[in-house]
Backbone atoms as SQL, in Angstrom:
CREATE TABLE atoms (id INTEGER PRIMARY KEY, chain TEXT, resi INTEGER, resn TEXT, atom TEXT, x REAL, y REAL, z REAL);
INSERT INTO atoms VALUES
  (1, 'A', 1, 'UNK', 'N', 12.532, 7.167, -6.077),
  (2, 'A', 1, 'UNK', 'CA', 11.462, 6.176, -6.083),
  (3, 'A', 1, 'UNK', 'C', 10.537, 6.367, -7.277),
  (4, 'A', 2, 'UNK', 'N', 10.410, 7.756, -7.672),
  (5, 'A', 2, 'UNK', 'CA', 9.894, 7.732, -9.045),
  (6, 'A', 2, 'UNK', 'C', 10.292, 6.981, -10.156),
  (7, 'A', 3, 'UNK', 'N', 11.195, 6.930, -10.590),
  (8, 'A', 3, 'UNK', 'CA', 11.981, 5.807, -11.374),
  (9, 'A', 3, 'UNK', 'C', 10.939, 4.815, -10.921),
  (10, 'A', 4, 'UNK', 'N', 10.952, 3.888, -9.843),
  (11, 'A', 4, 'UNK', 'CA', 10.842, 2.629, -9.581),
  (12, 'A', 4, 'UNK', 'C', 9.286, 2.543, -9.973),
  (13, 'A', 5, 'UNK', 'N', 8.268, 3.774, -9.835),
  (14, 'A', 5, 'UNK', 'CA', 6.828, 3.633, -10.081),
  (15, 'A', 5, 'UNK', 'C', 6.759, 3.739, -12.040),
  (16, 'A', 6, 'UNK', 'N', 7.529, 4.562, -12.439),
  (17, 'A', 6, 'UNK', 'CA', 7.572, 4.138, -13.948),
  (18, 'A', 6, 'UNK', 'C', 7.873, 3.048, -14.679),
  (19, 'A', 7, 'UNK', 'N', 8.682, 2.504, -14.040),
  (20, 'A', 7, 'UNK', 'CA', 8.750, 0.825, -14.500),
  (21, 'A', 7, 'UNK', 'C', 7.857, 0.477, -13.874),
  (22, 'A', 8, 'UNK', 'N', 7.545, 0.402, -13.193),
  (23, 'A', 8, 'UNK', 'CA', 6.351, -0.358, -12.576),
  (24, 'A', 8, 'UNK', 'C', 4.957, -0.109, -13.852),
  (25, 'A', 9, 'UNK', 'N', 4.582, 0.761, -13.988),
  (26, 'A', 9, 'UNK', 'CA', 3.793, 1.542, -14.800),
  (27, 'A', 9, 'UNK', 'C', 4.439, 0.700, -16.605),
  (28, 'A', 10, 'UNK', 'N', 5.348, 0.745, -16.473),
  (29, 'A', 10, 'UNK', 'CA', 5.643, 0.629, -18.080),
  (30, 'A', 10, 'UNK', 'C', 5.524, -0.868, -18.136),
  (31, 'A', 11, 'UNK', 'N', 6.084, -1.619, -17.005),
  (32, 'A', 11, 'UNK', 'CA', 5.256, -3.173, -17.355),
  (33, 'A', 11, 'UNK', 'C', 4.082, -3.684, -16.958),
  (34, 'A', 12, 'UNK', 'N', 3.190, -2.805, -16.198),
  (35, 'A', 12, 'UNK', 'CA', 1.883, -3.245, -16.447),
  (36, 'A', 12, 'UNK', 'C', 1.355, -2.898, -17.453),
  (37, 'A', 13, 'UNK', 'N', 1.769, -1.824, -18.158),
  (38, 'A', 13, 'UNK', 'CA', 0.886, -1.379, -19.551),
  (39, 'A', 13, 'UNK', 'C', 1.354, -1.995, -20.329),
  (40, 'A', 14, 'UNK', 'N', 2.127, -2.637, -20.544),
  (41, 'A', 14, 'UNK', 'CA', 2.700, -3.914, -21.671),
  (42, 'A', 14, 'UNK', 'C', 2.031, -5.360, -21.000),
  (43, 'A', 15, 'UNK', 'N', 2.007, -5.792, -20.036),
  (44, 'A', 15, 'UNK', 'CA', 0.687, -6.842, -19.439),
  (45, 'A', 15, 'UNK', 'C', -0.220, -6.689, -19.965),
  (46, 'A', 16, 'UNK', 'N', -1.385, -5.695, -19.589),
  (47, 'A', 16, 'UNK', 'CA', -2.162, -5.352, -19.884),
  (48, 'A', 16, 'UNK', 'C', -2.676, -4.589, -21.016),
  (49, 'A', 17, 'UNK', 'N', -1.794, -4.208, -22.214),
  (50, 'A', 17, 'UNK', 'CA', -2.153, -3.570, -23.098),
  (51, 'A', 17, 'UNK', 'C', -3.089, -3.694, -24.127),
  (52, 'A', 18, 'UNK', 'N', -3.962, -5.208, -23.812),
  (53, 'A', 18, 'UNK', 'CA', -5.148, -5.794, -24.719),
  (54, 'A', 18, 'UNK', 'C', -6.554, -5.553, -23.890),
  (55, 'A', 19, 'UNK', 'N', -6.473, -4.941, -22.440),
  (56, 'A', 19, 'UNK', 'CA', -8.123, -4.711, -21.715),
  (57, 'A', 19, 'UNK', 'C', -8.129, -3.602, -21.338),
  (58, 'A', 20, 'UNK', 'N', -8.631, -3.030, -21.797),
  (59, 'A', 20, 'UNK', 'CA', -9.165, -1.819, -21.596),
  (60, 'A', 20, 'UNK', 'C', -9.513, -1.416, -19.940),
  (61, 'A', 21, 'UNK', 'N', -10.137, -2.582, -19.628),
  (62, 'A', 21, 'UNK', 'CA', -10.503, -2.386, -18.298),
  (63, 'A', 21, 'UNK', 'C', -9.448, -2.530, -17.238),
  (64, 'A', 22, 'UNK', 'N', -8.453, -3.182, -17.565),
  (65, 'A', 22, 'UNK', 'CA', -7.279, -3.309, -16.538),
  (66, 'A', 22, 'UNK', 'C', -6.503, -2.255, -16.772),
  (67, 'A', 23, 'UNK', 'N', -6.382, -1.259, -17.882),
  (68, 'A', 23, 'UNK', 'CA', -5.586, -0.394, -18.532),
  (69, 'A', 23, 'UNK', 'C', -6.187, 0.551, -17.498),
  (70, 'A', 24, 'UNK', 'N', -7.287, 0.748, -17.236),
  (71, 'A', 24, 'UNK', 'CA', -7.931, 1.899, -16.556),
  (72, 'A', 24, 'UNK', 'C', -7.470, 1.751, -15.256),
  (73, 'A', 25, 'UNK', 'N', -7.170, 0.743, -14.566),
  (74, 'A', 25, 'UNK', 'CA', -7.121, 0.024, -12.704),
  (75, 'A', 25, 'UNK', 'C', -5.494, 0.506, -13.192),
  (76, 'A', 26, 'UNK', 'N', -4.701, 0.137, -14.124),
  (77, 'A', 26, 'UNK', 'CA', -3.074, 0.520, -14.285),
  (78, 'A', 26, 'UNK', 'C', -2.725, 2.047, -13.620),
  (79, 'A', 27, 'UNK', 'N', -3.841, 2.354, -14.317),
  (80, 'A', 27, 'UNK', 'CA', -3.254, 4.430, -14.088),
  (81, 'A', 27, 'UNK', 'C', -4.143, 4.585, -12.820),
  (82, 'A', 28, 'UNK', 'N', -5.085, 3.839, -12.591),
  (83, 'A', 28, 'UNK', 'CA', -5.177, 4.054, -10.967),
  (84, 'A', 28, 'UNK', 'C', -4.053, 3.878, -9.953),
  (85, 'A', 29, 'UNK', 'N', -3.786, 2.446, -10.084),
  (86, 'A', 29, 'UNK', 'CA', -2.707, 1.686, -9.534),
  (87, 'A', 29, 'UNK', 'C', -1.667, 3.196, -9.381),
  (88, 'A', 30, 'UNK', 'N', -1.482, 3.612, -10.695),
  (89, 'A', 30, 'UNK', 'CA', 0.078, 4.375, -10.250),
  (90, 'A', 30, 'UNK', 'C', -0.128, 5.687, -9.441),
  (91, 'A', 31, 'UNK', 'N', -1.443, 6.216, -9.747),
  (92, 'A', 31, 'UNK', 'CA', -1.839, 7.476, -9.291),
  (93, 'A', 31, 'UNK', 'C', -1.883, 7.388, -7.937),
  (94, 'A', 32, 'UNK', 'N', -2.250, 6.145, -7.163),
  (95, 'A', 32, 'UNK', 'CA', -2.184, 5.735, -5.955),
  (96, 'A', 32, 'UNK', 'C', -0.839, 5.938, -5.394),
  (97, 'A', 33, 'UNK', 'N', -0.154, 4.841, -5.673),
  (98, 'A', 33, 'UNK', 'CA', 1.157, 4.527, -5.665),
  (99, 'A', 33, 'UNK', 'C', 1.885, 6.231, -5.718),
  (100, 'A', 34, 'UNK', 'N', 1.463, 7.286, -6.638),
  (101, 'A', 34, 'UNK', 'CA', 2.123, 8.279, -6.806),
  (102, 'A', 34, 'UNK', 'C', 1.935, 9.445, -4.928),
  (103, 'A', 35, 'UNK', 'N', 0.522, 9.310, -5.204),
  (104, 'A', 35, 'UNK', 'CA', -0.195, 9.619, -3.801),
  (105, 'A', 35, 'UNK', 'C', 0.789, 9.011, -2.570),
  (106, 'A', 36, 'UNK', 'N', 0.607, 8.258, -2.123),
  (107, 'A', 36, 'UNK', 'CA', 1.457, 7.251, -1.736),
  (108, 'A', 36, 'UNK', 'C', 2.772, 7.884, -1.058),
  (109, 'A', 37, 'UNK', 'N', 3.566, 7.839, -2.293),
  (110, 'A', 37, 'UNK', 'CA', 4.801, 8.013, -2.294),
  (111, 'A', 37, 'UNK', 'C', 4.659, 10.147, -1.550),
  (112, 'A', 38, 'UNK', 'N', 3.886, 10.522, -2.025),
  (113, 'A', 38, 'UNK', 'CA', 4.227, 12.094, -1.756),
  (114, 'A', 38, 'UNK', 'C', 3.654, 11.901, -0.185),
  (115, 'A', 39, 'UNK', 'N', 2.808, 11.426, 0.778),
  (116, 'A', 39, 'UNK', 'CA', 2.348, 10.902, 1.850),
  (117, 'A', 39, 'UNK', 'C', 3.861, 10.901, 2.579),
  (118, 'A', 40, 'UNK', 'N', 4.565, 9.529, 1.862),
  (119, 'A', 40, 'UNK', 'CA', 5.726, 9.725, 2.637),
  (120, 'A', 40, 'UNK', 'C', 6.667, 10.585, 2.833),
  (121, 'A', 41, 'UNK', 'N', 6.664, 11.430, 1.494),
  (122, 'A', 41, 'UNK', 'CA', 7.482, 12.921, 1.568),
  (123, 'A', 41, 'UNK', 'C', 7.415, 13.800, 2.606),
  (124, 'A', 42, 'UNK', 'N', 5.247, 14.043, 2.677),
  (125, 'A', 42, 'UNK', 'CA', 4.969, 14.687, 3.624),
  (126, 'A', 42, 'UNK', 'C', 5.514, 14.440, 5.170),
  (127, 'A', 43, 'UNK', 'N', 5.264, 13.240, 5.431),
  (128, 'A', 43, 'UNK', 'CA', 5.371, 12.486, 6.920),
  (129, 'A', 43, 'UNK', 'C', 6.868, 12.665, 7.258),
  (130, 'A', 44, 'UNK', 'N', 7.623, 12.457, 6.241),
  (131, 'A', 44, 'UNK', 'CA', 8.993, 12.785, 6.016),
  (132, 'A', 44, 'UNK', 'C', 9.437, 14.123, 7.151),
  (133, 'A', 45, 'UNK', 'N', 8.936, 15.017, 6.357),
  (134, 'A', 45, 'UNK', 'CA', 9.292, 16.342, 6.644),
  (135, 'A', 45, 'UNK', 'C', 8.693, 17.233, 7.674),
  (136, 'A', 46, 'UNK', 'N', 7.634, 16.682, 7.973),
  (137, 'A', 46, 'UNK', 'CA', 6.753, 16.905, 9.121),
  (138, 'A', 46, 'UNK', 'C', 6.600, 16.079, 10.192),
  (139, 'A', 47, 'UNK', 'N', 6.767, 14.774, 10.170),
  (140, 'A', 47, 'UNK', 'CA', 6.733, 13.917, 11.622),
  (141, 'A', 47, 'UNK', 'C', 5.628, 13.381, 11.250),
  (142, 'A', 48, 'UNK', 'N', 5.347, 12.494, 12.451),
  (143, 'A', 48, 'UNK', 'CA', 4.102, 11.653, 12.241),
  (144, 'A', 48, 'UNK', 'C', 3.013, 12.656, 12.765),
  (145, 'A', 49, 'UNK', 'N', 3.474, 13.566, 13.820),
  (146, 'A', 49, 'UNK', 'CA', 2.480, 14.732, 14.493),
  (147, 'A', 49, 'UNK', 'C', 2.338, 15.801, 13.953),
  (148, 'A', 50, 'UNK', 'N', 1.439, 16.443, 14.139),
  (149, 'A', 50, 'UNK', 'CA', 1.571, 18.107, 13.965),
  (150, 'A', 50, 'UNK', 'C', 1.403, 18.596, 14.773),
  (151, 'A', 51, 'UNK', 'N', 1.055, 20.250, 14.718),
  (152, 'A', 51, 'UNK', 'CA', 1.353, 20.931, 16.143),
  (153, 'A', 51, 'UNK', 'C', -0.330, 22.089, 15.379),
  (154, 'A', 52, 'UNK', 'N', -1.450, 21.671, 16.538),
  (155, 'A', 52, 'UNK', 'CA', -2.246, 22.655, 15.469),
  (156, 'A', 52, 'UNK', 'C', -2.614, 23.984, 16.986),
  (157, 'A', 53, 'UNK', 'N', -2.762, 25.104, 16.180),
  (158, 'A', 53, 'UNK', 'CA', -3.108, 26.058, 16.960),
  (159, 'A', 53, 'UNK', 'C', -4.049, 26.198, 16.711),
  (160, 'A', 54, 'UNK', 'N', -5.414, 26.559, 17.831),
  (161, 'A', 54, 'UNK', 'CA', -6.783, 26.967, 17.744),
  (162, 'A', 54, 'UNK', 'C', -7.004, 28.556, 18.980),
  (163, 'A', 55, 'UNK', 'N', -6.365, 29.512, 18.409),
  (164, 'A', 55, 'UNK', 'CA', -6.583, 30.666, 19.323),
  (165, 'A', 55, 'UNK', 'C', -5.681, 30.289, 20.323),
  (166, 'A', 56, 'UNK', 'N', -5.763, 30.046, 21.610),
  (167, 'A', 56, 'UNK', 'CA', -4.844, 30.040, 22.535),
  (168, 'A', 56, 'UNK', 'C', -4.775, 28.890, 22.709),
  (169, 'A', 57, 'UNK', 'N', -5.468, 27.753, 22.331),
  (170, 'A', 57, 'UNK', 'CA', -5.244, 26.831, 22.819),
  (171, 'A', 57, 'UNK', 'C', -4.267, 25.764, 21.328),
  (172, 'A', 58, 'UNK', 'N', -3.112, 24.686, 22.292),
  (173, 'A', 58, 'UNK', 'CA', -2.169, 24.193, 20.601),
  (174, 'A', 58, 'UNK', 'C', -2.031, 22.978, 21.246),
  (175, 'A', 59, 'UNK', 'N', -2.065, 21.907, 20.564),
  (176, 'A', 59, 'UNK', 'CA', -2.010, 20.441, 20.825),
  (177, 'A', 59, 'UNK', 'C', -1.671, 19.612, 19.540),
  (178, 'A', 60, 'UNK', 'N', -0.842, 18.504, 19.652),
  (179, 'A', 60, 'UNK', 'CA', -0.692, 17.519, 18.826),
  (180, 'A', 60, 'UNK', 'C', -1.497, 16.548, 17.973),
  (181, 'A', 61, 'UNK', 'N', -1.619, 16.103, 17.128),
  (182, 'A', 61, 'UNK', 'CA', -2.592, 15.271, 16.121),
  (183, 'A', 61, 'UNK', 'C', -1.685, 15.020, 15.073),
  (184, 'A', 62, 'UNK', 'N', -2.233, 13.669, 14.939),
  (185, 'A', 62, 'UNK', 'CA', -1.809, 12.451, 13.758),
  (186, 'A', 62, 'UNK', 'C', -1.431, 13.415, 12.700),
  (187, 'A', 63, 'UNK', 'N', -0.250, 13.276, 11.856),
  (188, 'A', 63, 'UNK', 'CA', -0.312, 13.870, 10.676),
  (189, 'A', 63, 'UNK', 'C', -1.751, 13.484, 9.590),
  (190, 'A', 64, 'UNK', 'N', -2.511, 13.949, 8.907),
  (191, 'A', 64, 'UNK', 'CA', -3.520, 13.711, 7.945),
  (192, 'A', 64, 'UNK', 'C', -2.849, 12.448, 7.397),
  (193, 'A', 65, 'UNK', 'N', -1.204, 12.813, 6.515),
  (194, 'A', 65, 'UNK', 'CA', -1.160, 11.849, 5.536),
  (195, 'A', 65, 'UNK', 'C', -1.096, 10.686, 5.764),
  (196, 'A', 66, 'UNK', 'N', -0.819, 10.107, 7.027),
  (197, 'A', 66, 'UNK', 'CA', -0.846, 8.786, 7.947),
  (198, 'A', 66, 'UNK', 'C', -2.786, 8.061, 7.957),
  (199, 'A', 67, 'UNK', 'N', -3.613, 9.077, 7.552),
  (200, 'A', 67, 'UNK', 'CA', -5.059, 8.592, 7.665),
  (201, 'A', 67, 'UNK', 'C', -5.759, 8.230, 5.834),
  (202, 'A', 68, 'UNK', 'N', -4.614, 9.002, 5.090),
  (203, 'A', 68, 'UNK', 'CA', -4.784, 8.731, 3.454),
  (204, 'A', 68, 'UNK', 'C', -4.067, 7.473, 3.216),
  (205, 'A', 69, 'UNK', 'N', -2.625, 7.510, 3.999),
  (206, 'A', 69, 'UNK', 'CA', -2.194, 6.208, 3.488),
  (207, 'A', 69, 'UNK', 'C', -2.686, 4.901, 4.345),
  (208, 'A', 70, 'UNK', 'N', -3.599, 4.945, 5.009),
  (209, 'A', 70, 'UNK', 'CA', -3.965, 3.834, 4.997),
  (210, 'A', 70, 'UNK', 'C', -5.484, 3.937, 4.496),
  (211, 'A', 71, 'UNK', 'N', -6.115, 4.954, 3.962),
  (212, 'A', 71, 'UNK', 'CA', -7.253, 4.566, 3.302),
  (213, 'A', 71, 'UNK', 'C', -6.414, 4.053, 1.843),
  (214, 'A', 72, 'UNK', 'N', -5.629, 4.635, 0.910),
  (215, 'A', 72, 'UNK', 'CA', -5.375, 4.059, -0.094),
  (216, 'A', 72, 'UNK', 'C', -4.201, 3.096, 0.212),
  (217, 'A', 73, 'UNK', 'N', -4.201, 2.358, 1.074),
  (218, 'A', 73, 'UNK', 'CA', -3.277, 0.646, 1.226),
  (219, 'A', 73, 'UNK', 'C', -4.302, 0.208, 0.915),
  (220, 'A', 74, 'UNK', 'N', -5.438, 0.445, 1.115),
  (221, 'A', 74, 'UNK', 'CA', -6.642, -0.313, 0.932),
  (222, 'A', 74, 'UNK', 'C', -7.105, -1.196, -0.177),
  (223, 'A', 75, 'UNK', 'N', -6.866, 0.464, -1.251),
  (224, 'A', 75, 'UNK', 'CA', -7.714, 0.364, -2.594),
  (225, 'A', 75, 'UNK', 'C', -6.391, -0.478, -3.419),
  (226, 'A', 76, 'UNK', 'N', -5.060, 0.113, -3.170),
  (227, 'A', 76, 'UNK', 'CA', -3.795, -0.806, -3.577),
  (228, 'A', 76, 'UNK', 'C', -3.898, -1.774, -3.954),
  (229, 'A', 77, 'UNK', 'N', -3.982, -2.507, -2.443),
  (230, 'A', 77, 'UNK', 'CA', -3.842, -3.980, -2.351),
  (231, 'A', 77, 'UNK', 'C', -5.132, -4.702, -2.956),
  (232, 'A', 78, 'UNK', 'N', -6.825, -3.688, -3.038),
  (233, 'A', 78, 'UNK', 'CA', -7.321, -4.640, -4.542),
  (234, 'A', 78, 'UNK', 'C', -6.779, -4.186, -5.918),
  (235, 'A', 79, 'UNK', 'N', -6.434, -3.316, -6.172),
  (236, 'A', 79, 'UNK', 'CA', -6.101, -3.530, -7.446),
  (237, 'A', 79, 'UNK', 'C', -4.834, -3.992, -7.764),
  (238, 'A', 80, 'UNK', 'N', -3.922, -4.146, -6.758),
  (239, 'A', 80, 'UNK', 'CA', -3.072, -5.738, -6.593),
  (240, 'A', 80, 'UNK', 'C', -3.642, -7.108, -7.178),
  (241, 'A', 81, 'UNK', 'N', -4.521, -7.036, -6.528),
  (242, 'A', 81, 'UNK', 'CA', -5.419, -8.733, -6.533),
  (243, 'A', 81, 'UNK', 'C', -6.022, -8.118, -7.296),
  (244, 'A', 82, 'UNK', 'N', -6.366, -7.586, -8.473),
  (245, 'A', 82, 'UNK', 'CA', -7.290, -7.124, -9.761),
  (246, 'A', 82, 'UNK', 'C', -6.065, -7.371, -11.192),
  (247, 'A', 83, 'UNK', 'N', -5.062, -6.555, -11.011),
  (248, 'A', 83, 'UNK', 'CA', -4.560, -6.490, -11.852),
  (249, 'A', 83, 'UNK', 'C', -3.007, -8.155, -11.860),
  (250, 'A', 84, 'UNK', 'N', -3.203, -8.999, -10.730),
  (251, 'A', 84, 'UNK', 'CA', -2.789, -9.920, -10.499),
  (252, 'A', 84, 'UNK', 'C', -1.042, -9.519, -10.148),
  (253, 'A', 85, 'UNK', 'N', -1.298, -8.762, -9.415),
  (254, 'A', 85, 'UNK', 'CA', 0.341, -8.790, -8.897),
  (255, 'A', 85, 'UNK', 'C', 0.475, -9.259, -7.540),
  (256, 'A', 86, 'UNK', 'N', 1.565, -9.826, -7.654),
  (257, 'A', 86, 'UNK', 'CA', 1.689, -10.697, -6.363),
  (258, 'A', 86, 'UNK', 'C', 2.635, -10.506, -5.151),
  (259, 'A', 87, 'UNK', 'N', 1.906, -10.303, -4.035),
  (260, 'A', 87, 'UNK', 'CA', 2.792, -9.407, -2.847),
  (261, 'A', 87, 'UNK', 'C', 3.284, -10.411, -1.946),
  (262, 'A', 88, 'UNK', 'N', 4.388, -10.594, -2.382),
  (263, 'A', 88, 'UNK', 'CA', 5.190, -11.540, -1.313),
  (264, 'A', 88, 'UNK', 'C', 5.646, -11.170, 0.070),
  (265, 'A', 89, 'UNK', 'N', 4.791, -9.872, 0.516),
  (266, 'A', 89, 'UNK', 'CA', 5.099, -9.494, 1.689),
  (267, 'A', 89, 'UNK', 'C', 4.667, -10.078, 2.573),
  (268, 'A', 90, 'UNK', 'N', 3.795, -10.367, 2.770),
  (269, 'A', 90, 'UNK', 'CA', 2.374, -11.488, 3.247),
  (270, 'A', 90, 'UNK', 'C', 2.527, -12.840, 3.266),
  (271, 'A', 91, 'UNK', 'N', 3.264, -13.842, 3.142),
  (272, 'A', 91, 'UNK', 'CA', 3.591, -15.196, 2.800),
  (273, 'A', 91, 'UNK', 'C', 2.269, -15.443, 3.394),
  (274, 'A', 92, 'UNK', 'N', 1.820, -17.047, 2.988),
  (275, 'A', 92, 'UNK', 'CA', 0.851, -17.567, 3.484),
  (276, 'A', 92, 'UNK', 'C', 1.427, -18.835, 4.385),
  (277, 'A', 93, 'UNK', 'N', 0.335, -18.511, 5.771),
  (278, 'A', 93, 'UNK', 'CA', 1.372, -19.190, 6.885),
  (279, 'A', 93, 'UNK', 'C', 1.332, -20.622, 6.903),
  (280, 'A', 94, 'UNK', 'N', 2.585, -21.585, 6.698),
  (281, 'A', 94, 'UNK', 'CA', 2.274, -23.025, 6.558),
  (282, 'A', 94, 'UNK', 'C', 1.142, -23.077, 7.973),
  (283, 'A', 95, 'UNK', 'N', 0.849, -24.679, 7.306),
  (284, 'A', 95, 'UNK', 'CA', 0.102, -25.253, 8.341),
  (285, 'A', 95, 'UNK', 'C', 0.178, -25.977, 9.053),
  (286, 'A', 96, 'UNK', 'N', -0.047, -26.118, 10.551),
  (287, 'A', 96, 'UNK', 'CA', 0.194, -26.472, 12.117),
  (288, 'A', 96, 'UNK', 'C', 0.780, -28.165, 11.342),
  (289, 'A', 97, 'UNK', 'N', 1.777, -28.752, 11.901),
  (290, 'A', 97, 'UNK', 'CA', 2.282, -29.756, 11.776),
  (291, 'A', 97, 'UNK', 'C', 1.419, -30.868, 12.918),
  (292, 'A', 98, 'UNK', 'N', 1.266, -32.168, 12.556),
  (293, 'A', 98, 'UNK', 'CA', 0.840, -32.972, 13.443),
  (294, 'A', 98, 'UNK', 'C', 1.710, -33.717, 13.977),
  (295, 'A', 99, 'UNK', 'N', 1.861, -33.875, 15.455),
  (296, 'A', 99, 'UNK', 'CA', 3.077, -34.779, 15.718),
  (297, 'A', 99, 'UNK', 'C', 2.499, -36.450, 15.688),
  (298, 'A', 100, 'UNK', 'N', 3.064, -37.638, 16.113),
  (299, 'A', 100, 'UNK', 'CA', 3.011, -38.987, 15.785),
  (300, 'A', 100, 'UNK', 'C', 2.036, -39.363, 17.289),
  (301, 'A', 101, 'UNK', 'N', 1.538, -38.556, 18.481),
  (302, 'A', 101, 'UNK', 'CA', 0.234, -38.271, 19.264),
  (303, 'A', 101, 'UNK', 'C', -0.345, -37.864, 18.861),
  (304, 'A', 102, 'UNK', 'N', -0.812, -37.147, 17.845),
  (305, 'A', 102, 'UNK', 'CA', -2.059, -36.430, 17.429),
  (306, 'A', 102, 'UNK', 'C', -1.587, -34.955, 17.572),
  (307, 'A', 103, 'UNK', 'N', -0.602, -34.566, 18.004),
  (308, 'A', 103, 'UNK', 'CA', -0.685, -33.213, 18.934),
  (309, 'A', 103, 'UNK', 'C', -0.392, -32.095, 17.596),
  (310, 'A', 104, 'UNK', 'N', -0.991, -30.738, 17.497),
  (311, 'A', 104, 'UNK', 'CA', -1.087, -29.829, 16.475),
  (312, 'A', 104, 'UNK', 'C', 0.481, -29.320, 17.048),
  (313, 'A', 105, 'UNK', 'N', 1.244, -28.968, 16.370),
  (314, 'A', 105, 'UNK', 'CA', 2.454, -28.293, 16.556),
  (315, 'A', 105, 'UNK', 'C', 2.302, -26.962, 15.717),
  (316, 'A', 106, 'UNK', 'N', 2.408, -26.068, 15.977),
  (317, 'A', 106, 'UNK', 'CA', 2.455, -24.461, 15.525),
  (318, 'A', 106, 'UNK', 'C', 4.098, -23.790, 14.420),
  (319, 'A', 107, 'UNK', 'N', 5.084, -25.278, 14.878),
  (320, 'A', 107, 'UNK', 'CA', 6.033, -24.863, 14.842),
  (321, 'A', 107, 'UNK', 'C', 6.939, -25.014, 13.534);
């Protein structure tokens, strides 16, 4: 997946290679994205749980990297919408059809 964040990286810095200011959100963008990606390594190899011991007493909790990656989906997805890349993951949902009664159709 590294591969895939260097291209990624090598055509926004050819986009952007005239603003300074988007040049700066670029190497955010990837440093994120890099973050990111090692999150899933972690979660990978550890589970979504952990196992923590406190003296005698041991109980389960969220892996950490599950609470980073969704603080930085956050910052991502603006400098998505900053640096104008477009996430077709999300479609935008048509709108309710009217039938020949008036009636809103969803469908």
């Amino acid at each position: 997946m590294e591969k895939g964040i260097k291209k990624i990286e090598k055509d926004l810095l050819l986009r952007h290679a005239d603003d300074p200011i988007k040049l700066s959100k670029v190497h955010r963008y990837i440093q994120f994205l890099k973050i990111d990606l090692s999150c899933d390594s972690d979660i990978g190899k550890d589970g979504t749980t952990i196992k923590v011991e406190n003296g005698t007493q041991n109980f389960l909790k969220q892996h950490p990297a599950i609470a980073t990656k969704l603080s930085i989906s956050k910052e991502i997805e603006k400098l998505e919408d900053a640096l104008g890349i477009k996430n077709d993951s999300n479609p935008t949902p048509s709108p309710p059809t009217v039938d020949d009664k008036g009636r809103k159709s969803l469908i």
